[in-house]
DSSP file (Angstrom, degrees, kcal/mol; ACC not computed):
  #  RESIDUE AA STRUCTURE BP1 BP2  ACC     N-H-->O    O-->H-N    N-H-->O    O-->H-N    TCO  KAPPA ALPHA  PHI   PSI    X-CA   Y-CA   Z-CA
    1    1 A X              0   0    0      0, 0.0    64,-0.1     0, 0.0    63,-0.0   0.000 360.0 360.0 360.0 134.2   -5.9   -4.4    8.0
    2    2 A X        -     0   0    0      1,-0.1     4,-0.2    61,-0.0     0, 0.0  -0.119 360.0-114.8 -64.1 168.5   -6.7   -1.0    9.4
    3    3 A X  S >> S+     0   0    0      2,-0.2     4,-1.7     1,-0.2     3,-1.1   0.764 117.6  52.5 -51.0 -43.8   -4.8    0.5   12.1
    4    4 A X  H 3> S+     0   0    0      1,-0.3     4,-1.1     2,-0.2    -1,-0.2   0.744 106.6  49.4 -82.9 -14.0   -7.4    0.5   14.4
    5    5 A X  H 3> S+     0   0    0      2,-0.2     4,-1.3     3,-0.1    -1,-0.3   0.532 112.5  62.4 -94.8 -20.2   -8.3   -3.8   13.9
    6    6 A X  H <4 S+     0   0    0     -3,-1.1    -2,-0.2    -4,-0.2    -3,-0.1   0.747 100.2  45.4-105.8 -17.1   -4.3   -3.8   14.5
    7    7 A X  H >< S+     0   0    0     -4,-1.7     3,-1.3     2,-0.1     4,-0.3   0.830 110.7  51.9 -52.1 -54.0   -4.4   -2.4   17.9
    8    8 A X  H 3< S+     0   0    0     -4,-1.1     3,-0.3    -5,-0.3     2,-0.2   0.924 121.6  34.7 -49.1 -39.1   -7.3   -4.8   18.9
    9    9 A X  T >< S+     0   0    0     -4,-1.3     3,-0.6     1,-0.1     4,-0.4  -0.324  83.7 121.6 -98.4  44.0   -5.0   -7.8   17.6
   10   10 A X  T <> S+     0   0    0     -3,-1.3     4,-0.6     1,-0.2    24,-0.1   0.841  70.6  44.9 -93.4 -38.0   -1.9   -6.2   18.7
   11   11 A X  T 34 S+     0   0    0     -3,-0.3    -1,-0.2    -4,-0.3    -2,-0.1   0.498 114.5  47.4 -74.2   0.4   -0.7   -9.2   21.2
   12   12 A X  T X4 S+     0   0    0     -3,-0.6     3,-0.8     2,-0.1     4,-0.2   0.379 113.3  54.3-119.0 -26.8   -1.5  -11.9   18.7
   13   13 A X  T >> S+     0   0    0     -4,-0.4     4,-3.3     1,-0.2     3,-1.8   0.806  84.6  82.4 -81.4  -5.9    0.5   -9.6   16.1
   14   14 A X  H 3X S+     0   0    0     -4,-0.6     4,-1.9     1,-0.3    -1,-0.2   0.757  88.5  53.0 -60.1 -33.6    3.7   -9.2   18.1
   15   15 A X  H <4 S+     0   0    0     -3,-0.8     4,-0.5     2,-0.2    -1,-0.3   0.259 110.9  47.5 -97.8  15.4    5.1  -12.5   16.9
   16   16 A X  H <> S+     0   0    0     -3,-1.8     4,-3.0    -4,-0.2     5,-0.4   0.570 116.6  46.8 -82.4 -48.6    4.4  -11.2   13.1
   17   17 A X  H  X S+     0   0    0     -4,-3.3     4,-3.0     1,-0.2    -2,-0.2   0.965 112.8  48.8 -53.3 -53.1    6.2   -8.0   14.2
   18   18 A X  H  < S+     0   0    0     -4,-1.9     6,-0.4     1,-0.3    -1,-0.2   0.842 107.5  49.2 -60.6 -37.9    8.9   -9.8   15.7
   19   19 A X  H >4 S+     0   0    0     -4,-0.5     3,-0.6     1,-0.2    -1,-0.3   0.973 115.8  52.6 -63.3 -35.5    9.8  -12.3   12.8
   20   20 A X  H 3< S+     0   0    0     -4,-3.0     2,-0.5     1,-0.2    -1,-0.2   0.915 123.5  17.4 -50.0 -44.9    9.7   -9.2   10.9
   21   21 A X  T ><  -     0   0    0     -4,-3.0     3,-1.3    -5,-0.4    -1,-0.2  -0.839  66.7-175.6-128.9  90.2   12.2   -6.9   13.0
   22   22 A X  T <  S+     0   0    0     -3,-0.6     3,-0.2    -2,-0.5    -1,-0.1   0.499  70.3  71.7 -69.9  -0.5   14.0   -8.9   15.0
   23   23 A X  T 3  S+     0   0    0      1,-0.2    -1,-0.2    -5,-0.1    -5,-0.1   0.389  75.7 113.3 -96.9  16.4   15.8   -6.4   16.9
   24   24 A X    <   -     0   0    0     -3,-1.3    -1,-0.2    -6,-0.4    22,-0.1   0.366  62.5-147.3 -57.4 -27.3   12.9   -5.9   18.2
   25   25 A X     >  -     0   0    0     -3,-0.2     4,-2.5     3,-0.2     3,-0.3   0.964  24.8-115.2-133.0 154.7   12.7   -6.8   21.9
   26   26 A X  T  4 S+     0   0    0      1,-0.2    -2,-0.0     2,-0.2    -8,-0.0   0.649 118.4  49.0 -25.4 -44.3    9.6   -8.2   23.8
   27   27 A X  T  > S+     0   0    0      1,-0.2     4,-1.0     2,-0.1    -1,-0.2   0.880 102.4  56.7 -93.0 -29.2    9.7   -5.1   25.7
   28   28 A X  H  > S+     0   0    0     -3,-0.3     4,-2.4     1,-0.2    -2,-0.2   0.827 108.1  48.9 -85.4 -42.2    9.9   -2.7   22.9
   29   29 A X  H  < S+     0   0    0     -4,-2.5     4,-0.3     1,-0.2    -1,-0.2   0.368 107.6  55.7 -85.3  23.6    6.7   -4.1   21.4
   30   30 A X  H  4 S+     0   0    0     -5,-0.3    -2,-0.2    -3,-0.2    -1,-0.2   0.689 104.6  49.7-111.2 -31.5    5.0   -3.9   24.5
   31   31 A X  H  < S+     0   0    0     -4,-1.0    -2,-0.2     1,-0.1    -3,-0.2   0.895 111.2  51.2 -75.4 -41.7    5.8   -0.1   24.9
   32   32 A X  S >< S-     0   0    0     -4,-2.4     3,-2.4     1,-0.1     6,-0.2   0.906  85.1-172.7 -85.5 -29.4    4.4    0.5   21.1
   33   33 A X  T 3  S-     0   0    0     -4,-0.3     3,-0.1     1,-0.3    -3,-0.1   0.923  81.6 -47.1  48.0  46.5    0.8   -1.6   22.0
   34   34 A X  T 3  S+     0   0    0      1,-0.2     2,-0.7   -24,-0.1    -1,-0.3   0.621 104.2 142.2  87.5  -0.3   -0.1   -1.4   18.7
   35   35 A X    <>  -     0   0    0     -3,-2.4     4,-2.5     1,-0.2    -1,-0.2  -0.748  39.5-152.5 -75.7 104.8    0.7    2.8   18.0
   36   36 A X  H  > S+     0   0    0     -2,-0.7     4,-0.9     1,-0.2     5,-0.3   0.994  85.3  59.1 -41.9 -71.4    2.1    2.9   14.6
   37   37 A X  H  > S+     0   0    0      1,-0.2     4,-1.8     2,-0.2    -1,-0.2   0.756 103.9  49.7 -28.4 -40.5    4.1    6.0   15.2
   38   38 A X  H  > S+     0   0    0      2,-0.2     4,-2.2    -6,-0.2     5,-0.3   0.971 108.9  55.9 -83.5 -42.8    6.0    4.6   17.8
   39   39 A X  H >< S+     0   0    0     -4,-2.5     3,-4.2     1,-0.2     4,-0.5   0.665 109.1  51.1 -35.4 -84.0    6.6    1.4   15.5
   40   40 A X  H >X S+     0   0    0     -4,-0.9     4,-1.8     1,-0.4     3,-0.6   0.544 109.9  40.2 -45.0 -50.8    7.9    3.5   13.4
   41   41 A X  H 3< S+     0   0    0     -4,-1.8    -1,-0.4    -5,-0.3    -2,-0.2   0.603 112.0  57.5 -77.7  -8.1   10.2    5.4   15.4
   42   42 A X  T XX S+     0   0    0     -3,-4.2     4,-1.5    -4,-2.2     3,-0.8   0.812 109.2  50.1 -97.1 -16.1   11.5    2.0   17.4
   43   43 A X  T <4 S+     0   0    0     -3,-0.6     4,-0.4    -4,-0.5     6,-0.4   0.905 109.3  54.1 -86.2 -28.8   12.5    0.5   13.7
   44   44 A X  T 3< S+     0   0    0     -4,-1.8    -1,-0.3     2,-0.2    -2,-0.2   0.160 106.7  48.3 -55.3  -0.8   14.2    3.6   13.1
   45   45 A X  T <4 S+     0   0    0     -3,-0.8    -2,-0.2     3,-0.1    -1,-0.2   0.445 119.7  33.2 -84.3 -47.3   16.2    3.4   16.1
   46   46 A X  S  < S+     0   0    0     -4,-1.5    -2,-0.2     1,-0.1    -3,-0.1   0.160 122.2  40.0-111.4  34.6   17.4    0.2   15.8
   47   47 A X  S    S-     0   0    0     -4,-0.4    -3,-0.2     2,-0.1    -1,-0.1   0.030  97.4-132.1-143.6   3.6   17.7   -0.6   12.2
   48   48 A X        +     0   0    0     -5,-0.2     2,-0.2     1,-0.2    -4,-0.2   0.707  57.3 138.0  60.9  27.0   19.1    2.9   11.5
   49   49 A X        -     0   0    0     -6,-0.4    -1,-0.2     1,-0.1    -2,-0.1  -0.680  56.3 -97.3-128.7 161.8   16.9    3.6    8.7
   50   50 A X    >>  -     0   0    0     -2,-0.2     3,-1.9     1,-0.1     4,-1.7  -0.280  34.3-109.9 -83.1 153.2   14.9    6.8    7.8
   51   51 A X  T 34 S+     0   0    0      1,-0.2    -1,-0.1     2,-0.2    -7,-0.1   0.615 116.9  58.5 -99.1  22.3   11.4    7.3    8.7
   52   52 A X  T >> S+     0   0    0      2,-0.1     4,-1.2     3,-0.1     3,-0.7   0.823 112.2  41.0 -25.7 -57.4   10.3    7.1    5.1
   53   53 A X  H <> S+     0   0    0     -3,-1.9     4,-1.5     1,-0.3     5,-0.3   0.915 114.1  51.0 -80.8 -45.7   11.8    3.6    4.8
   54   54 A X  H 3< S+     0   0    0     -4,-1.7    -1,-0.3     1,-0.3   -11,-0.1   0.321 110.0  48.2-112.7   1.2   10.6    2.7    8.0
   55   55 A X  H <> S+     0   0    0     -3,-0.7     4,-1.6    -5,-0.2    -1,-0.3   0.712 113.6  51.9 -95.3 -29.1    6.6    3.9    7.3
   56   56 A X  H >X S+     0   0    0     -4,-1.2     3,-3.5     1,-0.3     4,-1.0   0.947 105.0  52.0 -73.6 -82.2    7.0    2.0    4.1
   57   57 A X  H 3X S+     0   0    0     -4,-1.5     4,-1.4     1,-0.3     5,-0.3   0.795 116.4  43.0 -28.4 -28.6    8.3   -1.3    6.0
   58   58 A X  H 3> S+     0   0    0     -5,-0.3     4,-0.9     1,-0.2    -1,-0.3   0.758 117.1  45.2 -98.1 -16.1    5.1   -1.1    8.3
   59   59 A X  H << S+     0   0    0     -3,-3.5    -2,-0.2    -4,-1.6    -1,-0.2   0.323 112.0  49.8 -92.7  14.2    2.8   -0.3    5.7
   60   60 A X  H  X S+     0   0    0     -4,-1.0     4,-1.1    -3,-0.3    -2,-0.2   0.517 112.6  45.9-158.8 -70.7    4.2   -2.8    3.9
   61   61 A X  H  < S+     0   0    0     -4,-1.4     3,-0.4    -5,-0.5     4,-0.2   0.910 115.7  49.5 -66.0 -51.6    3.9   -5.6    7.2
   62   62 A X  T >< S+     0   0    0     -4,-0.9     3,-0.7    -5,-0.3    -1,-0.2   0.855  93.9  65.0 -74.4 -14.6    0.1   -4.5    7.8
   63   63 A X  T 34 S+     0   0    0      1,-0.3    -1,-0.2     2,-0.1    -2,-0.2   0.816 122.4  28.5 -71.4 -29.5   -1.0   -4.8    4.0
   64   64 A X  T 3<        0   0    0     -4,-1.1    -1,-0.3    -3,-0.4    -2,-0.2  -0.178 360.0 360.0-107.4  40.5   -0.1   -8.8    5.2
   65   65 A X    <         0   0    0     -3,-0.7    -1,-0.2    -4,-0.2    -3,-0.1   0.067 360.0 360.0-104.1 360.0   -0.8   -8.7    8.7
C-alpha cells in the first residue's frame, strides 16, 4: 500500500499501527494522521531506535498494511 491510500485509510489503520508499536498512544497517532515522517520520528522517540531502523519498521508495517 502506497503512502498516499495509507493516509485515506489512516483511522481504520491506527489499530494495525498500534498492535505494532504499542507505546504508541491514541493521541500520538492522531497527531501523525497518516504522515510517515512523523511516524517515523514518534517510533524513534519512544522506542529509542535510529531513524534507519525506524523507516525500515514502517516500511516494513505498510508492505502488510
Amino acid at each position: 500500500m502506497n503512502w498516499d491510500q495509507i493516509k485515506g485509510k489512516w483511522t481504520q489503520l491506527t489499530g494495525s499501527a498500534k498492535e505494532r508499536w504499542g507505546k504508541l498512544t491514541d493521541d500520538d497517532l492522531k497527531q501523525v494522521e497518516g504522515n510517515r515522517d512523523q511516524l517515523v520520528g514518534k517510533i524513534q522517540e519512544k522506542y529509542g531506535v535510529a531513524k534507519a531502523e525506524a523507516e525500515k519498521q514502517v516500511d516494513e508495517w505498510t508492505e502488510k498494511a
